[in-house]
N, C-alpha and C positions, 0 to 999 in steps of 0.2 A: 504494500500500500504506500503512496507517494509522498501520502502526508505523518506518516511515520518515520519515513526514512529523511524527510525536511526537519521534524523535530529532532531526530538523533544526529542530524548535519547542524544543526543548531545549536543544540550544546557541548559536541564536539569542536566547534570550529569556536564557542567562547570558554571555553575549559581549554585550549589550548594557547587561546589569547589570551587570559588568566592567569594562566601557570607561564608562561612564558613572560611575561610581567613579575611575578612572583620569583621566582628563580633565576633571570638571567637579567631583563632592564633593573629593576630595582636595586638588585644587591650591587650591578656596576655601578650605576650612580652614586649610589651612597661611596663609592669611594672618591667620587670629586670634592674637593673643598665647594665648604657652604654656598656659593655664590652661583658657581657651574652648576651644583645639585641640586638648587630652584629653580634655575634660569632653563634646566633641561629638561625637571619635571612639569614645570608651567606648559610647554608647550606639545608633551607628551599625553600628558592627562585630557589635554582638547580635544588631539587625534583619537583616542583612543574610546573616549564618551561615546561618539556614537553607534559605534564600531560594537562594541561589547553591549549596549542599553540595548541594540536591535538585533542583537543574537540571542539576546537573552528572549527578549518580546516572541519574535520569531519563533526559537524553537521551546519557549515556554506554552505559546496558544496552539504552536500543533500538536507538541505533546498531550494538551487538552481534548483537542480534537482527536487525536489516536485514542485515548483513554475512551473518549463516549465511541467510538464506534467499534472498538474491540472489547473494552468493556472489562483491558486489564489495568489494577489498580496501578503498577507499574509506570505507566506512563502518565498519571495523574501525582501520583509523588514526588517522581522526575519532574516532571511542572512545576510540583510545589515549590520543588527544592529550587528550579532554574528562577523562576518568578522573581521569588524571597530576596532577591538579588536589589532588585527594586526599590523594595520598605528598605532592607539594611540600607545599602547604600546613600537614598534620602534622608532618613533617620540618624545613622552612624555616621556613616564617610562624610557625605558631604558638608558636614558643619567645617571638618579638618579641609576638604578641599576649598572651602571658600576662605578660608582664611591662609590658607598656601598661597591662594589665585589672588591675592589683595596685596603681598608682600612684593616688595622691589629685592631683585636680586641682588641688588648696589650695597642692600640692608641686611644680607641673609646672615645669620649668627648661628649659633650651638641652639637656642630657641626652636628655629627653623627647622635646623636639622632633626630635630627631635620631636618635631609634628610630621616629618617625613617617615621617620622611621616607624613612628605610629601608624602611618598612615599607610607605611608597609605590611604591616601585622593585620590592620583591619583589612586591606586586601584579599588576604590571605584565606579568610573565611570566603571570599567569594570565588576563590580557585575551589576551596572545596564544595560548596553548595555547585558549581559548575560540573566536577567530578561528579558528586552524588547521581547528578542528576543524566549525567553521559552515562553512568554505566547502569543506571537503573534502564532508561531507555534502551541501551545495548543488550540490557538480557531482554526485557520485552520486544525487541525487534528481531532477536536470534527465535524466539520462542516458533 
């Protein structure tokens, strides 16, 4: 079915955009001094918003849709999990990215860097909510 395999394409391809943030962008930066490591995450986190918020959307609502018409719980959890991404992020993250996104690099201190690194960890939850939810869908699409 087509729109099962668009949900499992969905949160695979933001589970990899995720973890690939989580594991490889993030931990380099942080080895820039304060100034480079705002100045690269500002214009990272831009590119990166839409990219991730419509992968989630995407294969959150097909997931939905695989769930009602197969009518396994599987891909409704998978959802839940991909969705959740959403509330956290509105809720959690973005207070830390609005105030990342307000600072002048000219200004970046130990401060900064330590709502980055925060703001690494809270990430980090949505690598796994991404996970959850790819491999919940990968068993109900092998099934």
């Amino acid at each position: 079915m087509i729109i099962s395999l668009v949900a499992l394409l969905g949160a695979t391809l933001f589970t990899g955009a995720a973890l690939y943030i989580t594991l490889v962008e993030h931990p380099t930066r942080l080895g820039l001094d304060d100034g480079p490591l705002l100045q690269q995450w500002q214009p990272s986190y831009k590119r990166a918003l839409p990219i991730q918020s419509g992968l989630a959307v995407i294969g959150g609502v097909a997931g939905l849709l695989a769930g009602y018409l197969t009518k396994d719980w599987r891909w409704v959890a998978g959802s839940v999990a991909l969705l959740a991404n959403w509330p956290f992020t509105l809720l959690v993250i973005l207070p830390v990215n609005k105030r990342l996104m307000a600072l002048d690099p000219r200004h970046a201190n130990s401060e900064s860097r330590g709502m980055l690194v925060q703001w690494g960890k809270l990430h980090n939850v949505r690598s796994v909510l991404g996970a959850i939810a790819m491999l919940l869908f990968a068993a109900a699409f092998a099934r």
